[in-house]
Residue, then its C-alpha position, 0 to 999 in steps of 0.5 A: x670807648x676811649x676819647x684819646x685822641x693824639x700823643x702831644x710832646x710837652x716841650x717841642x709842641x710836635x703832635x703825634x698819633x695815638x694809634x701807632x706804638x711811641x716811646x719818647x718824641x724823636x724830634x727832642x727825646x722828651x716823654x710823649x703825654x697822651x691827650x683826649x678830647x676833652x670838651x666831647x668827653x665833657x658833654x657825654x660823661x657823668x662822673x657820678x655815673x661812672x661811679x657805679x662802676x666796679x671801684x678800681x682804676x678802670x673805672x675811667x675808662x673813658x679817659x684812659x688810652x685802651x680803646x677795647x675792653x678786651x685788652x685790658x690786663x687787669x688783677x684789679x688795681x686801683x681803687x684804694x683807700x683814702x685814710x683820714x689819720x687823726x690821731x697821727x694828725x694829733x700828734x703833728x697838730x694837722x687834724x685833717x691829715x690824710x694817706x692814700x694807701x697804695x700799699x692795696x694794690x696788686x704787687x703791693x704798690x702804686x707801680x700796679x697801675x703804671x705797669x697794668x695800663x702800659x701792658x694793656x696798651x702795649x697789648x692792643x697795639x701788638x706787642x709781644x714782649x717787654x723789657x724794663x729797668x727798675x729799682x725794684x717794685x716796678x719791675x715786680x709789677x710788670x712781670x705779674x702784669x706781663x705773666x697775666x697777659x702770657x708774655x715774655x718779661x726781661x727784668x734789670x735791676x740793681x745787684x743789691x735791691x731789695x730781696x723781695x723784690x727780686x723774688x716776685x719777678x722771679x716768682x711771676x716767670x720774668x727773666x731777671x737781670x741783676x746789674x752793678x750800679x744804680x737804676x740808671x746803668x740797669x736803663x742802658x742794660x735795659x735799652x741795649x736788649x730792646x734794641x737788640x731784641x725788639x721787645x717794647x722797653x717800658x722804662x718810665x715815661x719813655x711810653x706814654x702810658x704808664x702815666x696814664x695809669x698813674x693819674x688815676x690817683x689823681x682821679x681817686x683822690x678827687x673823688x674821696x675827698x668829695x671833689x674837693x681838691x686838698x691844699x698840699x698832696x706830698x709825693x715821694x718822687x723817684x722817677x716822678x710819674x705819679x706826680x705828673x700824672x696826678x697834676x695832669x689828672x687835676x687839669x683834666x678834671x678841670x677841663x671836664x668841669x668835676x672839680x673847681x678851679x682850686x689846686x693843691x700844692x704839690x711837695x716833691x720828696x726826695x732823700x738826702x742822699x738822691x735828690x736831684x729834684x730837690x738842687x733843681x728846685x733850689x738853683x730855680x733850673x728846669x731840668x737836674x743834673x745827674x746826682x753823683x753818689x746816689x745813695x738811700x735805703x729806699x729803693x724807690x728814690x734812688x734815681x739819680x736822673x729822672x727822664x721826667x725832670x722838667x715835667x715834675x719841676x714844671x708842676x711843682x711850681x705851677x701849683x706853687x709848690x715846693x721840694x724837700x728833702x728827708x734823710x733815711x733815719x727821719x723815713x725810718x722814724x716816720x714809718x715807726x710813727x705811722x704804723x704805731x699811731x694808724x696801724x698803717x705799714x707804710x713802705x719807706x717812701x711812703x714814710x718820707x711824706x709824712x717826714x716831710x710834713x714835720x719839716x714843712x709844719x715847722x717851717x710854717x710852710x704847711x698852716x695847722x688848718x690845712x687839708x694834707x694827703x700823703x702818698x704812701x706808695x707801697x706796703x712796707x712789708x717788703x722793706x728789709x730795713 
């Protein structure tokens, strides 16, 4: 069973059902978050327990939004590695310096979980077809999810992502739509097909269940570190659910009494050349401005207006966190730096982490002592750079 009990709109408080299909709220156009009922699901779940189950993201079930076990989509994803780097640490004189290597999912990256639980949602709930917008990996992702559940995927993404990316939508059956610009102008491609064909537009955050997907990384992080929170995760933030998903995770895992009242800082990165966020922060605003000119070899931070904007600004700084920025020639060293001294083939995102951890260590904002996890969100044998 699941304990979700209604869709909740973070910034106008309207309260909806979670048994009908939802994209954003109506009333103000903000992203919906799935809520549960938390104090029952605390008096019946044993999270020790719920580790006996099979290691991928499905183990949680009971807080995830799929109320029958028979609508999950699943290739089994979730489940990976947390990898404590020492000797990367070394280098950067950060001994318990750690990467979650989402690179061993299904697809090849974090993007498996989002898409895995939006379908199998979208499944139960009677859909019969998608559309997406995608820099690349998301879009991967659904067409392998929505070839698994046998139904039709329509794919818009920018004429210039990356081969790779293109060739396993294609691979998978999708019908792919190469668009000129940015992921944004691949949105209004993607909106405009929905609305004209009915198909469910599974854009990130205008459903509530990609996130849902997303958090389980919080869920994970948690329990490697043997429910002990870290002082800072690193998140590299394109369109940001993973990082509003994990923070949601930890205020849920909070409410359910598995973890203490400890809280890591959470670090947006961004690139230089699209960071929106990152001016957001910095002119202590709560939402960004379009980010004219985007431009950076990692695909999956050029996103020049994230729909999420004030929910990942929102946990930066209730965590007392911080924004930072990485420039393509410092995602490109740290890759090298990662692969070379962990053996680990980190995507170009992934690598921005720990560039920005040299920055924060320099600037003393990360201390030597503290306990570090990178996100590393895809492999980076994908990377055509």
């Amino acid at each position: 069973m699941s304990y979700l009990s209604r869709l909740d709109c973070p910034e106008c408080a309207k309260v909806y059902s979670a048994v009908e299909l939802r994209t954003i709220c109506p009333e103000c156009g903000s992203p919906l978050l799935a809520r549960y009922d938390l104090p029952l699901a605390r008096t019946h779940l044993d999270r020790d327990a719920m580790l006996a189950r099979p290691g991928n993201m499905w183990r949680w079930q009971e807080l995830l939004p799929v109320h029958d076990s028979a609508h999950i989509v699943t290739l089994g994803e979730g489940g990976t590695p947390m990898l404590h780097v020492p000797r990367l640490g070394a280098q950067l004189g950060l001994p318990n310096l750690y990467i979650k290597d989402e690179g061993r999912n299904p697809t090849g990256t974090f993007k498996a979980r989002g898409l895995g639980m939006a379908v199998s949602r979208a499944v139960e709930l009677g859909v019969r077809g998608f559309v997406i917008p995608t820099a690349g990996n998301a879009g991967g992702a659904l067409a392998a999810y929505a070839a698994r559940a046998g139904l039709p995927a329509h794919v818009f993404m920018p004429d210039d992502a990356p081969q790779a990316n293109q060739n396993e939508v294609k691979m998978a059956g999708a019908h792919l739509h190469l668009v000129q610009g940015l992921i944004s102008d691949a949105g209004r491609a993607s909106a405009a097909m929905a609305k004209e064909s009915g198909l469910f537009d599974v854009s990130t955050l205008k459903e509530p269940y990609r996130l849902e997907g997303k958090k389980t990384m919080g869920y994970e992080i948690a329990h490697d570190l043997g429910w002990q929170l870290p002082d800072v995760i690193l998140y590299p933030t394109g369109g940001g659910t993973g990082l509003i998903g994990i923070w949601k995770a930890i205020d849920e895992m909070q409410q359910l009494g598995w973890i203490g009242a400890h809280r890591p800082r959470m670090v947006c990165v961004q690139a230089a050349g699209c960071a929106p966020m990152i001016k957001a922060f910095e002119e202590s605003r709560e939402s960004c401005k379009f980010f004219t000119g985007a431009q950076t070899i990692a695909a999956g931070l050029r996103v020049p207006k994230p729909l999420g904007d004030r929910l990942i600004l929102r946990a930066v700084r209730e965590s007392n966190g911080t924004a930072i920025a990485v420039s393509d020639e410092e995602m490109i060293a740290a890759r090298a730096q990662i692969a070379a001294a962990e053996g680990i083939q980190a995507c170009l995102e992934g690598s921005a982490t720990l560039a920005a951890v040299h920055k924060l260590l320099a600037s003393g904002w990360v201390k030597p002592d503290e306990r570090v996890v990178c996100l590393n969100t895809g492999t980076g044998l994908k990377d055509a750079v």
